[in-house]
Every structure is written in C-alpha cells, then in structure tokens.
C-alpha positions in Angstrom: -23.8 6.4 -3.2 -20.3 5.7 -2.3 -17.8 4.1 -4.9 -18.8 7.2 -6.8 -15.4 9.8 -6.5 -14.7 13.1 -7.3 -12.0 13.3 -8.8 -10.6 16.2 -6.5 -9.1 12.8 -4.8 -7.4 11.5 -7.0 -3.7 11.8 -7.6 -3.1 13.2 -4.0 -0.7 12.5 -1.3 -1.4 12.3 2.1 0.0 13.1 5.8 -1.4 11.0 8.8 -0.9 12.7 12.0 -1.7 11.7 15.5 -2.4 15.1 17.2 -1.2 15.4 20.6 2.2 14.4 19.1 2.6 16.2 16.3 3.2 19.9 17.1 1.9 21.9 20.2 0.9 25.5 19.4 2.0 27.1 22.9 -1.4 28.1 24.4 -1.9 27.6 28.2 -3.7 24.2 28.6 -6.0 24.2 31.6 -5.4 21.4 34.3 -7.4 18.2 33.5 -7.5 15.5 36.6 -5.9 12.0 35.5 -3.9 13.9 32.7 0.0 13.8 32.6 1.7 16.4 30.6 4.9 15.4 29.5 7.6 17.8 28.5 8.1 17.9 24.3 11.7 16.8 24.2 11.0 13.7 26.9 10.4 11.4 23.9 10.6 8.0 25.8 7.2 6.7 26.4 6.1 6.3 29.7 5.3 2.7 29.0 5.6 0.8 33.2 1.6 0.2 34.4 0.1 2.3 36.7 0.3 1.6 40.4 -2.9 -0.8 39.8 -0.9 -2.6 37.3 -2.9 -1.8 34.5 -1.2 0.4 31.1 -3.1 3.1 30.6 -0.7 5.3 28.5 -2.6 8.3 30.2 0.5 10.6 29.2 0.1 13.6 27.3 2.1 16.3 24.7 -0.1 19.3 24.0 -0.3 18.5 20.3 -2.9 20.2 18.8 -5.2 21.9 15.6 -3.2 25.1 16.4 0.0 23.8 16.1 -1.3 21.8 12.6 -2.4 25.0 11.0 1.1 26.4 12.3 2.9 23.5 10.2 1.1 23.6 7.2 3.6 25.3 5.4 6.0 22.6 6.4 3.3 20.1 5.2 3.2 21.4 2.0 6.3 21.7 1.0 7.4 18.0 1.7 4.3 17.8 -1.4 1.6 16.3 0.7 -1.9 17.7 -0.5 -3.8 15.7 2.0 -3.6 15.1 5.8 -5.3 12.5 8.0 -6.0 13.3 11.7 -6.8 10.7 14.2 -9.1 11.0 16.3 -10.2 14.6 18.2 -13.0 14.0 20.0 -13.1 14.7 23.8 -12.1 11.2 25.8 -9.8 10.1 28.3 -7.0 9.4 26.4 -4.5 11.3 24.2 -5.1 9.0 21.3 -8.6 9.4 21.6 -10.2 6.3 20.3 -11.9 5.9 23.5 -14.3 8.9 22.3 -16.3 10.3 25.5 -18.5 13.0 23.7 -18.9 13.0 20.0 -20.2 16.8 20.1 -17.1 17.8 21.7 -13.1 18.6 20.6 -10.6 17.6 23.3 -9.9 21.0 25.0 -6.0 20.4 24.8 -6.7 19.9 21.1 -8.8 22.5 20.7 -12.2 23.9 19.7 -14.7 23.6 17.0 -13.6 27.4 15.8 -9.7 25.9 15.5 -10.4 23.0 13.7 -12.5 25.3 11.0 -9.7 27.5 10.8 -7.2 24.7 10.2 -9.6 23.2 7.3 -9.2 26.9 6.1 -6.1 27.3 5.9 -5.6 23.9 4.8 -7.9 24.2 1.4 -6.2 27.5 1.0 -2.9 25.6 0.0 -5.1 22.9 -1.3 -4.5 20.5 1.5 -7.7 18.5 2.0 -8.3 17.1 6.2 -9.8 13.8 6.6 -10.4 12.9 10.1 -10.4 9.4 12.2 -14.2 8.5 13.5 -15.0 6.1 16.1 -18.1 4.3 15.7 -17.7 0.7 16.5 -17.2 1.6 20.4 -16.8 4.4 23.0 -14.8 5.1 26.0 -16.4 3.6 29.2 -16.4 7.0 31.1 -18.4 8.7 28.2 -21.3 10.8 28.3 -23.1 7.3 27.0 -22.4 4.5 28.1 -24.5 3.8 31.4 -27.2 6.3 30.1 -31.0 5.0 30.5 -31.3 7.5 27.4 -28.4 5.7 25.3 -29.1 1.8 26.2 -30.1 0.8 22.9 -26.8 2.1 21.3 -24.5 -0.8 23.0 -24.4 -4.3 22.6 -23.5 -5.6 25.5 -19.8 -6.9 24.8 -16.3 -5.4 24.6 -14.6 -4.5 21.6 -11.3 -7.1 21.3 -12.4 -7.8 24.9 -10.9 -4.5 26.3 -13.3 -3.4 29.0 -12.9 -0.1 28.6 -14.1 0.0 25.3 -18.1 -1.3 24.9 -19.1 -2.0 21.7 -21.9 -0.3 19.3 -24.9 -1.4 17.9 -24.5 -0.3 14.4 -28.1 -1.7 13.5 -29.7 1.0 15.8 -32.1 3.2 14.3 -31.7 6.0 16.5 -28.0 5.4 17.0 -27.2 5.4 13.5 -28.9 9.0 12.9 -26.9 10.3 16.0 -23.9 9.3 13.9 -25.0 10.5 10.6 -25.2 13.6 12.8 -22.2 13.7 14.1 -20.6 13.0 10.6 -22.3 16.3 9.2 -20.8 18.2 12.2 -17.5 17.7 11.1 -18.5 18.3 7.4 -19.9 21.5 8.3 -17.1 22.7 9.7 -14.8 22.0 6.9 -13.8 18.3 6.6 -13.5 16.9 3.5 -13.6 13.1 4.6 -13.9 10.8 7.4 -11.5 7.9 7.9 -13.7 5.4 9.5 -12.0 3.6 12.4 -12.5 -0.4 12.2 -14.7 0.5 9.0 -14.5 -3.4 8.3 -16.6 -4.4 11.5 -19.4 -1.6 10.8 -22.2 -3.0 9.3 -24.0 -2.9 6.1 -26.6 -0.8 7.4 -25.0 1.3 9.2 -22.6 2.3 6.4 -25.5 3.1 4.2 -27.1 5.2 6.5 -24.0 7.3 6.5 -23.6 7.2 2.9 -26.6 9.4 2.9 -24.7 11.8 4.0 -23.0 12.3 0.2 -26.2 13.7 -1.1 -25.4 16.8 0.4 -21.7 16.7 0.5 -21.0 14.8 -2.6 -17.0 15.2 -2.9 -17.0 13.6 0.7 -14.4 10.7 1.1 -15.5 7.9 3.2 -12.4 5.9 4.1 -12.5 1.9 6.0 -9.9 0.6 7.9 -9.1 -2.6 6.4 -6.7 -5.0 7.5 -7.3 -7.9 5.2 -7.6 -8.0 1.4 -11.4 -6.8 1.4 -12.3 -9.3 -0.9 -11.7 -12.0 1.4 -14.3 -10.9 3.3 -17.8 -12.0 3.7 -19.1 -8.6 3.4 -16.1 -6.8 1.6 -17.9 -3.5 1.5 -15.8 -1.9 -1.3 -18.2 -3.8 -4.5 -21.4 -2.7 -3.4 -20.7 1.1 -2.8 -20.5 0.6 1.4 -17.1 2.5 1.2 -14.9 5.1 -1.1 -11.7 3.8 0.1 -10.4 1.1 2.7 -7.0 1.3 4.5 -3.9 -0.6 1.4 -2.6 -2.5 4.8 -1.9 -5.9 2.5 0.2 -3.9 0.3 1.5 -2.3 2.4 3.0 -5.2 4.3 3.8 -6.7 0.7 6.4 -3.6 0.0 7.9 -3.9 3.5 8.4 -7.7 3.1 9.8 -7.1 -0.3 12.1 -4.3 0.9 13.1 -6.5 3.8 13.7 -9.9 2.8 13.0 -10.1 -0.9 9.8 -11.8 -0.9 8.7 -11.5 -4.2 6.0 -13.9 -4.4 4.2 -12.4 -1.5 4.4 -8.8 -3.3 3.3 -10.6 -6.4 0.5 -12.6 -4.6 -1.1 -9.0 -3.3 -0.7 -7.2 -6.0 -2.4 -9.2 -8.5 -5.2 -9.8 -5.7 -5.8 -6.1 -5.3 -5.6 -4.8 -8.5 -7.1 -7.8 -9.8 -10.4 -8.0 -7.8 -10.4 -4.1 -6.3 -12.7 -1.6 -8.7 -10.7 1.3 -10.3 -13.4 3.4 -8.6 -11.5 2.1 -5.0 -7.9 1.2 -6.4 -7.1 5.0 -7.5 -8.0 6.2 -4.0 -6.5 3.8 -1.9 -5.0 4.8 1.2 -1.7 3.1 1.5 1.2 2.6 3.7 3.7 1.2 5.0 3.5 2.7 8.5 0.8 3.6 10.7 0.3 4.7 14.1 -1.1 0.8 15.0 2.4 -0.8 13.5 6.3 0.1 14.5 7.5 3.1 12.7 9.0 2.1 8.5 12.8 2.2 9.5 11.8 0.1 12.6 10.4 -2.8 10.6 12.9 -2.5 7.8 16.1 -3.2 9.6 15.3 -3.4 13.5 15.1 -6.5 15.6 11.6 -9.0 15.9 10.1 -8.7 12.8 7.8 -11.3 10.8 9.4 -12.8 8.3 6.9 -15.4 8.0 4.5 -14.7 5.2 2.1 -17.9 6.3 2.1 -16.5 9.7 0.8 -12.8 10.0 1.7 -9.7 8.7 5.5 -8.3 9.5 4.8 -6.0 12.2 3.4 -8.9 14.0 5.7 -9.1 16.8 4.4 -10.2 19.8 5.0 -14.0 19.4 7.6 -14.1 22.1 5.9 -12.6 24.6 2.9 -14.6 25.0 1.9 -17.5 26.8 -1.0 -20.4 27.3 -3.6 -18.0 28.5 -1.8 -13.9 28.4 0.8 -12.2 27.3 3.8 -10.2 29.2 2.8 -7.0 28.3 5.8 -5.7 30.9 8.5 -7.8 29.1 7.1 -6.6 25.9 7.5 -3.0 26.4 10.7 -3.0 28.3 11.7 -4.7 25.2 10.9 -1.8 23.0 11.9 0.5 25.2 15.4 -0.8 25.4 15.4 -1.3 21.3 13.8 1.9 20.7 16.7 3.4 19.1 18.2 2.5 16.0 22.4 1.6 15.7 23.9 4.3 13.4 25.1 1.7 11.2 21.3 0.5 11.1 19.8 4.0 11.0 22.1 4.0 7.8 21.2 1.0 6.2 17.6 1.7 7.3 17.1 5.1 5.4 18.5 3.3 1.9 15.7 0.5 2.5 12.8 3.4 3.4 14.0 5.2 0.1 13.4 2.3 -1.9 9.9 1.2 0.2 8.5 5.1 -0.2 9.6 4.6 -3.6 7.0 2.0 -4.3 4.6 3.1 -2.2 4.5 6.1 -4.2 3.6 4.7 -7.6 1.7 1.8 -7.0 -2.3 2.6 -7.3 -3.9 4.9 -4.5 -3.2 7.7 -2.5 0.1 7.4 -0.2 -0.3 8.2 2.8 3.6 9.2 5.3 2.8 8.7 9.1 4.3 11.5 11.1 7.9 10.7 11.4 8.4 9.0 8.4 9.9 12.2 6.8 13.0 12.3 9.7 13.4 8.5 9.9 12.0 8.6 13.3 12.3 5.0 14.7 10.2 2.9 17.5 8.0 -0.4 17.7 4.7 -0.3 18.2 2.4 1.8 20.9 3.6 3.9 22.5 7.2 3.5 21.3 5.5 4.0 17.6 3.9 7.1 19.0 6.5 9.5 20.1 5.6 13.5 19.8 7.0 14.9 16.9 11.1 15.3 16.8 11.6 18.9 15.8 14.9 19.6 16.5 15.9 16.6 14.7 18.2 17.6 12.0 17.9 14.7 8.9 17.3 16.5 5.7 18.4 13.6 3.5 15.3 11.8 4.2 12.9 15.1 4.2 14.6 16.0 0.9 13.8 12.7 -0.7 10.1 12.5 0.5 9.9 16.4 -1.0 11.4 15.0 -4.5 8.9 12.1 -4.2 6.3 14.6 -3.9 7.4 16.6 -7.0 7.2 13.6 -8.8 3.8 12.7 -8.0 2.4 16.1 -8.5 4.0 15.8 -12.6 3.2 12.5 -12.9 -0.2 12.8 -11.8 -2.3 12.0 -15.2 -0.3 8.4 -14.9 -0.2 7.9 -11.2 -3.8 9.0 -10.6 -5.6 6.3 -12.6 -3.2 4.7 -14.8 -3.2 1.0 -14.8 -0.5 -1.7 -12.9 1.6 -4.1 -14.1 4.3 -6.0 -13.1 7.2 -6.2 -15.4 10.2 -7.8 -13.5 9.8 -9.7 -9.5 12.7 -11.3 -8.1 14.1 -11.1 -4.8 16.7 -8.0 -6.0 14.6 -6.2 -8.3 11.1 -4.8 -9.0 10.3 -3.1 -11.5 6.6 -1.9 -11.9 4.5 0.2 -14.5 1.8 2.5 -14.6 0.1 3.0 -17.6 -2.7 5.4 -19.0 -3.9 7.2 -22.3 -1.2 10.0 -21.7 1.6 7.8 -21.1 3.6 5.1 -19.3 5.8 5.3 -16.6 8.2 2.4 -15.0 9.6 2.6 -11.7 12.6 0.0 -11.0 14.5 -0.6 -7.4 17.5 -2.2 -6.3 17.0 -3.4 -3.1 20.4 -5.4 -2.6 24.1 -3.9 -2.2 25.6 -5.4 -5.8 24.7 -3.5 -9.4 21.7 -5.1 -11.1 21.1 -5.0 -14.8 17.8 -3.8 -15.9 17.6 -2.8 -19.6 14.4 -0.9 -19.0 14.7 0.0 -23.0 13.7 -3.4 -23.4 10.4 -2.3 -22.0 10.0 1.0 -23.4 11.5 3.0 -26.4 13.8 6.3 -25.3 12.0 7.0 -22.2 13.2 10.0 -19.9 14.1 10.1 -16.6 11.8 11.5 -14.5 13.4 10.6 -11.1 17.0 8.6 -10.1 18.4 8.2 -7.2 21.8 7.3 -6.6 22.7 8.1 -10.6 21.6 4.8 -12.2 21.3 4.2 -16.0 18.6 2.5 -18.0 20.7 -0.4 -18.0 21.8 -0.9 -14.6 20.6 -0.1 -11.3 23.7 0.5 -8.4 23.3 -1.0 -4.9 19.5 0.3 -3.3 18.9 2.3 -6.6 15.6 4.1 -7.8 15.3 5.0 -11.1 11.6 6.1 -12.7 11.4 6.6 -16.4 8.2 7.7 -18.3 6.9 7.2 -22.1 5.0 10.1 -23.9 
C-alpha cells in the first residue's frame, strides 16, 4: 500500500535534474532528423517559432546518464543523497514529456545498460534516482497514438488543450498493466522511485493498480505532482494510501513570497494547512521547493522583474498576466521578454544570493525532503521555459553560493533525527523575521532568518535554554539577527 515508507527516505536531500542540460558525457551522438544540437556554452534559448510559427523548443544539449554518473562526485559533495531525473524516455523533444516509446531511453540520453550503471554508482555513494513518468498523455508521433492495437488507451481530448499531447485513459484495464509494466522496467534496472508527472489528474484506479507494484519492491517511492494543497482536492490522494509523496509546491511558493515581500500570513496560512491536515507518513517525505523546471529559476523570482505579489491571485511565478488577451496570449512578446531580462543586474545578482540563502535556509528545515533544481547551487538565473531551462553552467565560477548549499547539506545530514520526522511549529511570523522549530524525542532545533537589511532582535533563549549553534550565517547572536541573517540553534 502506499503511505507506508521506508524509512531509507527519510531525512534525505534531493537534486532535480533535467538531463539534456545538465552535463553531456562526450560520446558521438548519431544524427536524429528534426533535432538541433546546440553548442554547450550557447546558453540563450532558442525561444523565436519555427518558420510555421509554432514554438517547438526542438533544440538540443547532449545532456545525458553518462555525464550524471560523471558528476556524481560533484553531487555528493554539495550533500544531496537523492536525485530526481525528468523524463528519459525516447520522444521528440529534449524535455521528454511528450514520451514516444515507453520501452525505450532517448538514444542522446542513453541506454538501458547506462542508466543501470548510473543507479550503480549512485547507491554506491548512497545517492538514491527517482525518475519523472508520464502517464496522463503521450507525444502525438508515438509508437501509440493512432495504433488500432492502442485505441482503448486514449480518451479522445488533449491534455491543457495542446494538440500534441493526447490524453490517457487511466481507467483502462489493459492500459493500466502496460504501465504497471513499464514502472517495473525502471525498477528492475535500479530505480528507487518514480516521480509521477501530473500525479494529481491520475485517477484512483489507476494509482492503485500501480501501487501493486510495492509488493515486490516495497522501499519504492511513489511521488505526485501536486500543485495545490492536496487537501483541497476532491480526491486528494495522499489520506487513502494513492501516493507516498506529492510535489510541496504551496510551500514552496509560501517561502518565496515570505522571502520576497514579507508575507507572513500567507506562509502562516500554508503552513498550518499542510502540517495541519498532511499525515506524518506524507509530511516527512515531502518533496519541496522553491524552484522547478515548470517555474523561473529561485534568484529569478526573488529579486527579478514580473513577479506575483498577489497572494489572492495565483502563485508568484505566475507571470503571464501581461501578455494575454480576450481569447490568446502573445507568446512572442512573452519570450522576447525573458530573453531580454534573462540576466540578472550585478547589484541584483547580489541582493538575490542573500534572499536565496535565507529561502534555502527554510526550505531546508521545514518538514520533507528538499529538493535544489539544477542551477540553484551557482545562482543560475532565467524565467520560465526555456529561459528556466538553460544547460548546465560549468565554467561558472560562484562558490559562495555552492559553499552554502554544501554547509546546508552538512547540516541536514547531523540534524537528521530532528529534521527527518520531528514536528513544526511556528514560534515568531512577521514580515522581517521567521523563526521556526522542529521538534522530536532527541531534541529541538530552531531556525531564525532576517530577511530585511536592519538588525533584528530575537532572544531565541526565550525559546530554548543554552542551545548551541549548529549553523550561522553572517555571525549573528542568540539575541540579534544582522541584516539577511541565518542562525539555527538545537536543544539536547
């Protein structure tokens, strides 16, 4: 049954990682018609429609499972135990959500004998893969869609209404064991867990007829995208053992808002709403972020241009108001606008890294699993696909920000009998501080931010007696916090 977790889950950290942009390993890829390979340092998207006016981002790096395994090392040692893979299924795009054979790996990605070796290697440091599955829809040009043999498996519509993209019948007999199937494929070869891509429109019976699949492979992780609080649903499929885990997006907007603009009653709102109505059994392995590959990078929403401020009105990477109109939406005026507010002012990029510190920060200790998109680490900024989605930056030289997400990790790692299942509380919310605890049978630990440029006073030995510091950055006290200070304390 799902719900049910080993707890080889619990306390880790993870890495998400969109792999034709992440690193490629240098083997010769073999011409593919349609496909645009696009030289590693040429990080602007090419985001102008095709000649037929229609964007098909069908642009390519070379990223792929050899050049993971080549990185692990570097994985690692920024303290990430876990790492999430989007989609690698053969398709027509480099993303990969349009899947085109399920049995298949995307040659430029690689083959069924890399991706065992990378889940190899990977367990051998104890890093744990977890890749993205497409179920809800396939490409239009795959192997079923237009098949006599696969006509029960569609529904007939469009997915969002994007014709490339016909939507699944979930309630199929014979489509839901071809999926089971498929699930065990990439269990056999090594997985560990499956991130379930728009897990929240799967239905009932088709997520229990995957969750046979734990019988066998019990310590499996079965992760929904969730957008929403699940609870709000009508079907919330995290309180009757449908899913392990759904996607912390609420929260996750809750810490940027906070960061951002000080809203405090919208951090408070979600997180008494998740830990309040979320079982422990889901809260401890929540994914969360604060960046994804289907939002603009952290730093981007944190100090750049556009963003949502508007808690009443959609999340904060909601951006696209502007653009539209009665009927459409300028996708061209869009895009040239991210393209020509892709990079950050260095006096942004600076005040941008203080706020990331301080979001990280709280993304770190609140319940769940964290989970750093690709990028995250180096600052890397952009708005949202493919500006969001730029290969890897390697040469890019910004330790400070690799160094704190290392220390982060460090303090997860020795922190982990708190962080892994202790409880939540809020101690102090106002628009300039937060300071949060964690609670559990072996101790306490309380996390406290500064997100403004003025000292704050904190007293946190009001809260607890003679703590010790466990983490501080920029040298604060237990009584006062300097301008965008972090200071963590922890109780024996």
């Amino acid at each position: 049954m799902m719900g049910t977790i080993n707890n080889i889950w619990i306390g880790r950290t993870a890495y998400q990682i969109v792999v034709d942009r992440f690193y490629r390993s240098g083997k010769k890829l073999e011409h593919i018609n349609g496909r645009k390979l696009k030289e590693w340092h040429d990080r602007m998207p090419d985001w102008k429609p095709d000649c037929d006016g229609e964007y098909r981002n069908l642009f390519f790096y070379g990223g792929d499972l050899k050049g993971i395994e080549q990185k692990l090392s570097y994985i690692k040692r920024l303290g990430f135990d876990m790492i999430y893979l989007t989609p690698i299924e053969q398709s027509s795009s480099y993303h990969h959500y349009d899947v085109g054979n399920h049995s298949l790996i995307d040659p430029w990605i690689g083959t069924w004998d890399d991706f065992q070796s990378l889940c190899k290697k990977a367990k051998e440091q104890d890093i744990l893969i977890v890749v993205d599955l497409v179920f809800n829809h396939t490409g239009v040009n795959s192997i079923y869609f237009g098949n006599p043999k696969y006509q029960g498996w569609y529904t007939g519509s469009y997915w969002a209404g994007f014709k490339d993209m016909p939507e699944c019948n979930t309630l199929s007999k014979d489509y839901q064991k071809a999926m089971t199937q498929v699930i065990e494929k990439y269990l056999e070869n090594g997985a560990s867990g499956i991130r379930l891509d728009l897990g929240e429109n799967l239905s009932k019976e088709f997520l229990q007829a995957i969750a046979e699949v734990k019988k066998a492979y019990p310590n499996t992780i079965f992760i929904g995208e969730m957008w929403a609080i699940a609870t709000d649903k009508e079907d919330p499929k995290i309180l009757d053992g449908q899913l392990d885990s759904v996607m912390n997006y609420p929260m996750g907007d809750a810490i940027l808002r906070w960061t951002r603009y000080g809203k405090n009653q919208h951090f408070a709102y979600n997180f008494y709403r998740v830990n309040g109505e979320y079982p422990n059994s889901i809260k401890n392995v929540l994914l969360n972020n604060i960046a994804t590959h289907d939002t603009p990078t952290a730093i981007s929403m944190l100090v750049g241009d556009m963003m949502n401020p508007d808690v009443f009105n959609g999340r904060i990477w909601d951006i696209e108001g502007p653009w539209r109109y009665y009927g459409g939406f300028d996708t061209y005026k869009f895009r040239e606008y991210e393209a020509e507010h892709d990079r950050l002012s260095e006096i942004l990029y600076i005040q941008g890294k203080k706020m990331l510190k301080i979001a990280l920060a709280i993304m770190y200790t609140i319940p769940g699993i964290p989970c750093v998109y690709q990028g995250t680490e180096i600052a890397d900024s952009g708005y949202k696909d493919p500006f969001n989605r730029k290969p890897y930056n390697w040469n890019n030289q910004e330790e400070e920000m690799k160094d704190f997400v290392q220390k982060l990790g460090k303090y997860r790692k020795e922190n982990s009998d708190i962080l892994g299942t202790g409880d939540a509380y809020l101690l102090k919310n106002t628009e300039s501080v937060l300071i949060l605890e964690r609670r559990a049978k072996t101790g306490r630990l309380i996390l406290a931010v500064n997100r403004t440029s003025q000292v704050q006073d904190i007293s946190l030995q009001s809260y607890v007696h003679s703590p010790r510091i466990v983490f501080n950055h920029t040298s604060n006290s237990m009584i006062r916090l300097n301008p965008y200070g972090i200071i963590i304390v922890r109780k024996d």
